[in-house]
TORDO-739417 format. One line per field, with one value per residue (C-alpha): x, y, z; residue number from 1; residue in three letters. Coordinates in steps of 0.05 Angstrom, whole numbers, plus 5000, padded with zeros to 4 digits. Layout:
x <- (X,...) $
y <- (Y,...) $
z <- (Z,...) $
resi <- (NUM,...) $
resn <- (Ala,...) $
//
This chain:
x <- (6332,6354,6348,6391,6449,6450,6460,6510,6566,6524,6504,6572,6602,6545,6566,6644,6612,6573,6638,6681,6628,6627,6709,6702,6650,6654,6693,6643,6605,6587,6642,6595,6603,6675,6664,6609,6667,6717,6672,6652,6707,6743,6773,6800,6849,6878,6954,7008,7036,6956,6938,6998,6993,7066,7086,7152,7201,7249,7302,7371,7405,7362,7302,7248,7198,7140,7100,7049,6994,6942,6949,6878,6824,6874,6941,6993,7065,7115,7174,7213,7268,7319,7374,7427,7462,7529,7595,7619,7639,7671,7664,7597,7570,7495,7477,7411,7373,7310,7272,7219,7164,7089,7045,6966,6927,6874,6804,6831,6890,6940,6992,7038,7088,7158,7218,7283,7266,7240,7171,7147,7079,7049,6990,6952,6913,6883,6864,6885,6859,6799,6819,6880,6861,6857,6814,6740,6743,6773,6813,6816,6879,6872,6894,6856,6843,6876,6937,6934,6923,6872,6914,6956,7006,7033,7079,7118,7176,7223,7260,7313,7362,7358,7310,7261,7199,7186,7127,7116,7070,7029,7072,7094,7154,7169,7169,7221,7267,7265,7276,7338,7367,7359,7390,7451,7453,7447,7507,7552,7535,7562,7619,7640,7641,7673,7734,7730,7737,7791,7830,7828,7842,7901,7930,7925,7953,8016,8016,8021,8077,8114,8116,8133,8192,8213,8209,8250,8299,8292,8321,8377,8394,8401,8434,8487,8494,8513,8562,8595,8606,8628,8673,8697,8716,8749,8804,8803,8814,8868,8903,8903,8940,8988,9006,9012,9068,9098,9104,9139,9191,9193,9193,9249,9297,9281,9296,9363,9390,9365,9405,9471,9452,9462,9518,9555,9562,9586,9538,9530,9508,9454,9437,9424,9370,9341,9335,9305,9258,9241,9219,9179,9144,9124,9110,9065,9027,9021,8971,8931,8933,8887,8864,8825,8809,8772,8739,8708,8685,8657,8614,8584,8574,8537,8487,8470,8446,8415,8369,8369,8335,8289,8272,8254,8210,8172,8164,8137,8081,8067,8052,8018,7970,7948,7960,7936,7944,8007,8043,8105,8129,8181,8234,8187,8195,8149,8136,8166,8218,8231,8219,8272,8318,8306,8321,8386,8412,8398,8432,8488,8496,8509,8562,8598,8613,8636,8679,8705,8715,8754,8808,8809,8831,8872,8912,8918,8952,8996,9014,9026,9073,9112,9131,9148,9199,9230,9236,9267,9309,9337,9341,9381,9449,9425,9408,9374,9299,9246,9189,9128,9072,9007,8940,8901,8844,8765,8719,8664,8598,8544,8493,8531) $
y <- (5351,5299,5358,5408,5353,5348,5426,5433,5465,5511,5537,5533,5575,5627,5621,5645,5704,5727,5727,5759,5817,5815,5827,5886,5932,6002,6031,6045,5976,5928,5867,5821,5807,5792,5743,5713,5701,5670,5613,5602,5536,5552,5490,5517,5563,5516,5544,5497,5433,5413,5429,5406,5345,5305,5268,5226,5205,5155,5144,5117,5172,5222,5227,5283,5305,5353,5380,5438,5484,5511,5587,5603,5571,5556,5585,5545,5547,5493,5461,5422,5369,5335,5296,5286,5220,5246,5231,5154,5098,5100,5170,5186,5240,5251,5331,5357,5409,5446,5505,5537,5544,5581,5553,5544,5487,5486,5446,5410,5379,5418,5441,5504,5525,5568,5543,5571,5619,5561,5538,5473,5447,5382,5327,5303,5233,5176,5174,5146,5080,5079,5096,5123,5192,5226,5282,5290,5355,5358,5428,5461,5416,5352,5376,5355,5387,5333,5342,5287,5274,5245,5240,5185,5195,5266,5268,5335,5372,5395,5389,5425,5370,5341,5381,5321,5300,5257,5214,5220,5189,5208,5194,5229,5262,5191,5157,5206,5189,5118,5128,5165,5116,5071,5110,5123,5047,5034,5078,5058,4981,5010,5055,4989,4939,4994,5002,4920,4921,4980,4950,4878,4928,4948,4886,4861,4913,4916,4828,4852,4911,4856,4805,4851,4874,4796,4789,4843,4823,4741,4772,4820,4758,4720,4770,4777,4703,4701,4755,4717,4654,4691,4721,4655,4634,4683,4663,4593,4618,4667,4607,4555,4618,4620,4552,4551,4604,4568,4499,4546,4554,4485,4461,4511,4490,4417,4429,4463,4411,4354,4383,4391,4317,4295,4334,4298,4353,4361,4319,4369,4423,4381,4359,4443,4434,4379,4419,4483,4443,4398,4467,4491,4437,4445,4512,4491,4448,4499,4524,4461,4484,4555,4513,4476,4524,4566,4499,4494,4569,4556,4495,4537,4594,4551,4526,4598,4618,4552,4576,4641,4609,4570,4631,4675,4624,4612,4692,4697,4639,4671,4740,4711,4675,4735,4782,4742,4801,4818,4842,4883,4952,5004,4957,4897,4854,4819,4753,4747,4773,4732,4667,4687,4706,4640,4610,4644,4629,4557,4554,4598,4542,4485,4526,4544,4477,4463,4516,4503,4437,4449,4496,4439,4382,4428,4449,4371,4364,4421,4395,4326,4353,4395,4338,4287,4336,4344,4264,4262,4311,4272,4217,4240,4246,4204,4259,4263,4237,4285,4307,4267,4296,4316,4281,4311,4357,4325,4356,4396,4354,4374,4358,4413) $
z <- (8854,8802,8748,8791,8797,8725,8711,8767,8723,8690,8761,8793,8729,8745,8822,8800,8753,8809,8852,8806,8795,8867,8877,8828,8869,8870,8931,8994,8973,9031,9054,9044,8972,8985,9039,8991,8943,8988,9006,8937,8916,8853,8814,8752,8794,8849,8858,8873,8867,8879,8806,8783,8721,8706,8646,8639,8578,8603,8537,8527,8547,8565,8617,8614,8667,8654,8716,8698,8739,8717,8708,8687,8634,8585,8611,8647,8683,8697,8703,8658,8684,8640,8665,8608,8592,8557,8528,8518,8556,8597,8607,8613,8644,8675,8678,8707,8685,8698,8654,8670,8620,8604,8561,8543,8521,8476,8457,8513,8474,8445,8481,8462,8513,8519,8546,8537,8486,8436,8430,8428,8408,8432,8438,8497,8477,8517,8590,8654,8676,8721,8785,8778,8790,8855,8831,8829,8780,8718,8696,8640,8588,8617,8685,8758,8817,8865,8817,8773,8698,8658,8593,8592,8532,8515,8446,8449,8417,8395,8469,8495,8494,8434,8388,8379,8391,8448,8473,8547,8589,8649,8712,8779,8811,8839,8773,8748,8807,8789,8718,8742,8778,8726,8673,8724,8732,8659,8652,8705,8682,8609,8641,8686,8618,8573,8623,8624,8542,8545,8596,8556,8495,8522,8555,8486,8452,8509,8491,8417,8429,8473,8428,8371,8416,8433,8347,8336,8397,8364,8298,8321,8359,8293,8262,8317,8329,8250,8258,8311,8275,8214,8263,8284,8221,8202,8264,8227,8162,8196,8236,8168,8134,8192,8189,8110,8124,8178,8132,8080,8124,8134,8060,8048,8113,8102,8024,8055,8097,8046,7990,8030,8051,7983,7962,8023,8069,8141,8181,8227,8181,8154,8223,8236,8185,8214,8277,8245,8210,8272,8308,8234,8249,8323,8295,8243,8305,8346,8309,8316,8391,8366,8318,8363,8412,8346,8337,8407,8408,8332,8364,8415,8377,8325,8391,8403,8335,8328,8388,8371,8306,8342,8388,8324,8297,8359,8369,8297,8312,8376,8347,8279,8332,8373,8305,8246,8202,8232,8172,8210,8199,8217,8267,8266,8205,8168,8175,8094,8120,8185,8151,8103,8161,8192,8117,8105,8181,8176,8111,8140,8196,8146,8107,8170,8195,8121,8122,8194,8174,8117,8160,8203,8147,8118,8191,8201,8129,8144,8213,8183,8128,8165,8208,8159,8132,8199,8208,8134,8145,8213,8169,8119,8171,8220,8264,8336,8323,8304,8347,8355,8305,8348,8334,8287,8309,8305,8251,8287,8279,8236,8297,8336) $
resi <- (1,2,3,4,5,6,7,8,9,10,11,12,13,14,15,16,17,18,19,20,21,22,23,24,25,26,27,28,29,30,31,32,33,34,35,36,37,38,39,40,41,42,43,44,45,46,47,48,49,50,51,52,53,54,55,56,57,58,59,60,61,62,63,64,65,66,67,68,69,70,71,72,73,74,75,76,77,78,79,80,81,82,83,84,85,86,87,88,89,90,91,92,93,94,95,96,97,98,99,100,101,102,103,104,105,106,107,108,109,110,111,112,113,114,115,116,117,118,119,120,121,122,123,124,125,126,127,128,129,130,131,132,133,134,135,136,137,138,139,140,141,142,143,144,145,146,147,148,149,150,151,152,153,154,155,156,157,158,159,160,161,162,163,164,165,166,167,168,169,170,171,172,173,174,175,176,177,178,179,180,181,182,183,184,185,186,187,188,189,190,191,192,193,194,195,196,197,198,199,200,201,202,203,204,205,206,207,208,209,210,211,212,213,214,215,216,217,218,219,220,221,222,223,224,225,226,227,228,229,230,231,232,233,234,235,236,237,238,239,240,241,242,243,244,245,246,247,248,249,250,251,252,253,254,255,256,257,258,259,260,261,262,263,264,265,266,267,268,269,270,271,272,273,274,275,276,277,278,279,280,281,282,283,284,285,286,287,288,289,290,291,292,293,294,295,296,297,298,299,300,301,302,303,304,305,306,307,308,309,310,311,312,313,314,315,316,317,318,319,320,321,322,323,324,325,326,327,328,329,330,331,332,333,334,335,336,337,338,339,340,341,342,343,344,345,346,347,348,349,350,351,352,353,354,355,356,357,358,359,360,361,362,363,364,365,366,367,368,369,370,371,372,373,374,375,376,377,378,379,380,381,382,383,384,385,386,387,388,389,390,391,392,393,394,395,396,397,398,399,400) $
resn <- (Unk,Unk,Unk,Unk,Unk,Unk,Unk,Unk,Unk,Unk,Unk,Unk,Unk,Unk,Unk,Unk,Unk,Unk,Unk,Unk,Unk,Unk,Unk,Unk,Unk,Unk,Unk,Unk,Unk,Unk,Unk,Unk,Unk,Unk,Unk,Unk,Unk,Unk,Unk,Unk,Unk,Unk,Unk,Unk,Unk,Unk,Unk,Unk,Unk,Unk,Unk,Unk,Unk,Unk,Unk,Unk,Unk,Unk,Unk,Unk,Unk,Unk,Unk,Unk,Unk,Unk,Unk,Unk,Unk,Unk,Unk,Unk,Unk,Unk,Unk,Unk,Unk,Unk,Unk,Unk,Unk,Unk,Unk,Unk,Unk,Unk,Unk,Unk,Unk,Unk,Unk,Unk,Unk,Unk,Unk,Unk,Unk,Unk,Unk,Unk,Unk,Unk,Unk,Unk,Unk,Unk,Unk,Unk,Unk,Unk,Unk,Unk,Unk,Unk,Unk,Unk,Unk,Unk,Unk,Unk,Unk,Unk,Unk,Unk,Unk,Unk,Unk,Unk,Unk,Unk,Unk,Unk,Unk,Unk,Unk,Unk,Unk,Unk,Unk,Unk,Unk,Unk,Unk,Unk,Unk,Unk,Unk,Unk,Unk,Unk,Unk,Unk,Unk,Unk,Unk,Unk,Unk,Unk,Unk,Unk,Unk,Unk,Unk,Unk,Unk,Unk,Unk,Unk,Unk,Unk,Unk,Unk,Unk,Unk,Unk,Unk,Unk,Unk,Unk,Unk,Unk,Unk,Unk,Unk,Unk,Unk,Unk,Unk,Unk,Unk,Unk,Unk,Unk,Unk,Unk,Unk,Unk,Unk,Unk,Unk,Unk,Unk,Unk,Unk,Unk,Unk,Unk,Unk,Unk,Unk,Unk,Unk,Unk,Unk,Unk,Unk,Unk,Unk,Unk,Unk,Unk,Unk,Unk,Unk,Unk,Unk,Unk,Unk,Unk,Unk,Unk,Unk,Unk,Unk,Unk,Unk,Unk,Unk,Unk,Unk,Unk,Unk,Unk,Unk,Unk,Unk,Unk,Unk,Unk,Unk,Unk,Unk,Unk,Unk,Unk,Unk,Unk,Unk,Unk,Unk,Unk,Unk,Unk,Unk,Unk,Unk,Unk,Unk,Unk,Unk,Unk,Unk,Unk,Unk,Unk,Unk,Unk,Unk,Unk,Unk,Unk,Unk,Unk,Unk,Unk,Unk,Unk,Unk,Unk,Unk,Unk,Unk,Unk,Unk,Unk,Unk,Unk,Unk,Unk,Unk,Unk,Unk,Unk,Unk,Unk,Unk,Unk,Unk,Unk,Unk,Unk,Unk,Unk,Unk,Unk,Unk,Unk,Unk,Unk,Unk,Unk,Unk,Unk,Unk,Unk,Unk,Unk,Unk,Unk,Unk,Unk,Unk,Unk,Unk,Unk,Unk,Unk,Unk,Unk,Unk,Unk,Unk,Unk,Unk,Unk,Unk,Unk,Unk,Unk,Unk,Unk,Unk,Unk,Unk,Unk,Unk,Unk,Unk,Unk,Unk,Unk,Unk,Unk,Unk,Unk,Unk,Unk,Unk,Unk,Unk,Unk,Unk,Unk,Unk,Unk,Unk,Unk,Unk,Unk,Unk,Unk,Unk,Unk,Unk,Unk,Unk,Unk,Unk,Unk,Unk,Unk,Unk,Unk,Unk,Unk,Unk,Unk,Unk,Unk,Unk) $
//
């Protein structure tokens, strides 16, 4: 008995001869030998998912799923499934797949098989652990009966996807399921922190734009603020000349009435002059009246470029701290550029108070000239007294 358990393949491989012979029988033979061969079990051609062996790749962006049965000693058909991690984040996309392949395994190891018109050659090494099995007879390429495998690692290419060579490893329908998931976690996780980045990407790049716009809106500032005082000044320079004409008039009525004075002429003709140059004079002071007025709107515009100054050197810190290599461009100037803008301004400040300062001493000497010749002209025949002389206009402070 012990002897006939030992040679029990040899006898069941003579058992499947004797039932093959049996299924070819010449026409007219007897049932019987096809009955025999129905009960006789055969292993190495179990059809379906029973036979079937499954292998597994789980990469970055790809997973691969190999299930196979058994076709005859060597032969074999199966399926392969890919699911396909592609494009970037966050814009990924997962695409499954499934080919069909044949193949044939030989010495037990090697592995050829077809799929999609390309053939790709492979390695079956190592076994399962104990017990891992459910199969009590071993087909032909590693493959069991109960439809598992007893090689553990399987290195194969090149693959459809990529056209590489892949180690897989002996797994099940349910192990590819999981490995799925996970890759379709792995990429929503990197979709979800990608659209994170891009959106921080572009909040920073719409902080950058803005403050670029504020720089360029700090320095047209500037730039108007200086036209405006320039414009001021202008009035100043405009109302000094005005009142230098008006104290001609004066010098040459007073000169008039002073030189008829001292040739002993009618008092009331030299009194005339006194009068014409009595209202030179309130003419030459009326000017202190615009005078002044220039003055105040000189003051403020002086505050507004001062902080538009202030506002164009904050806006350049701001975007040299979120931009450290900020170095302008186009509408947006440089930060040479703005510091020079900020220099010249500054400077521009100081020389338009002087300036505005000077209109105003020289409107006060005018003012003050034009009516001591009206009170020495009244003088001169005792005529009606002279107009009051207005005070003379404040200097604009440099602290403005």
């Amino acid at each position: 008995m012990g002897k006939l358990h030992l040679d029990r393949r040899p006898v069941a491989l003579l058992v499947a001869a004797l039932a093959v012979a049996g299924c070819h029988s010449p026409p007219g033979g007897s049932a019987a030998p096809r009955r025999a061969a129905a009960s006789v079990p055969g292993p190495l051609r179990t059809p379906g998912p029973a036979a079937a062996s499954g292998y597994l790749h789980a990469g970055r962006s790809s997973v691969a799923y190999l299930q196979w049965s058994a076709a005859g000693r060597a032969d074999l058909t199966g399926t392969l499934r890919l699911t396909v991690l592609s494009g970037t984040a966050p814009r990924q996309v997962l695409a499954a797949r499934s080919y069909r392949f044949t193949g044939r395994i030989r010495r037990g190891r090697a592995l050829t098989i077809r799929v999609r018109g390309t053939t790709a050659r492979g390695i079956l090494s190592g076994s399962t652990t104990p017990g891992s099995t459910t199969s009590r007879t071993t087909a032909p390429g590693g493959a069991t009966s109960g439809g598992a495998t007893s090689a553990a690692r399987l290195t194969l290419g090149p693959l459809p996807d990529s056209g590489l060579t892949r180690t897989f490893r002996a797994s099940t329908a349910d192990g590819y399921s999981r490995a799925v998931a996970a890759l379709r976690n792995r990429a929503r996780r990197s979709d979800a922190l990608a659209s994170q980045a891009a959106a921080r990407a572009a909040l920073r790049r719409q902080q950058a734009a803005e403050a670029v716009a504020k720089l360029i809106t700090a320095a047209l500032a500037v730039r108007q603020a200086r036209r405006v005082v320039s414009s001021q000044l202008r009035d100043m320079r405009d109302e000094t000349a005005l009142a230098a004409v008006a104290l001609g008039k004066a010098r040459r009525d007073a000169d008039r009435g002073l030189a008829r004075a001292s040739v002993g002429a009618r008092r009331v003709l030299v009194c005339d002059y006194a009068v014409a140059v009595d209202s030179d004079a309130q003419g030459v002071g009326a000017y202190s009246t615009g005078m002044a007025s220039d003055a105040a709107s000189l003051s403020g515009d002086v505050t507004v470029l001062q902080a538009a100054i202030a506002d164009l050197s904050a806006q350049l810190q701001v975007i040299l701290r979120r931009q450290p290599g900020y170095s302008g461009g186009g509408l947006a100037p440089s930060p040479d550029l703005v510091r020079s803008k900020i220099g010249r301004a500054t400077q521009r400040i100081g020389a338009a108070l002087a300036e505005a300062n000077g209109y105003v001493s020289q409107l006060n000497l005018y003012v003050a000239t034009a009516y001591r010749l009206s009170a020495r002209t009244a003088a001169a025949r005792t005529c009606r007294s002279a107009s009051a002389a207005p005070a003379p206009l404040a200097r604009i402070s440099q602290t403005t």
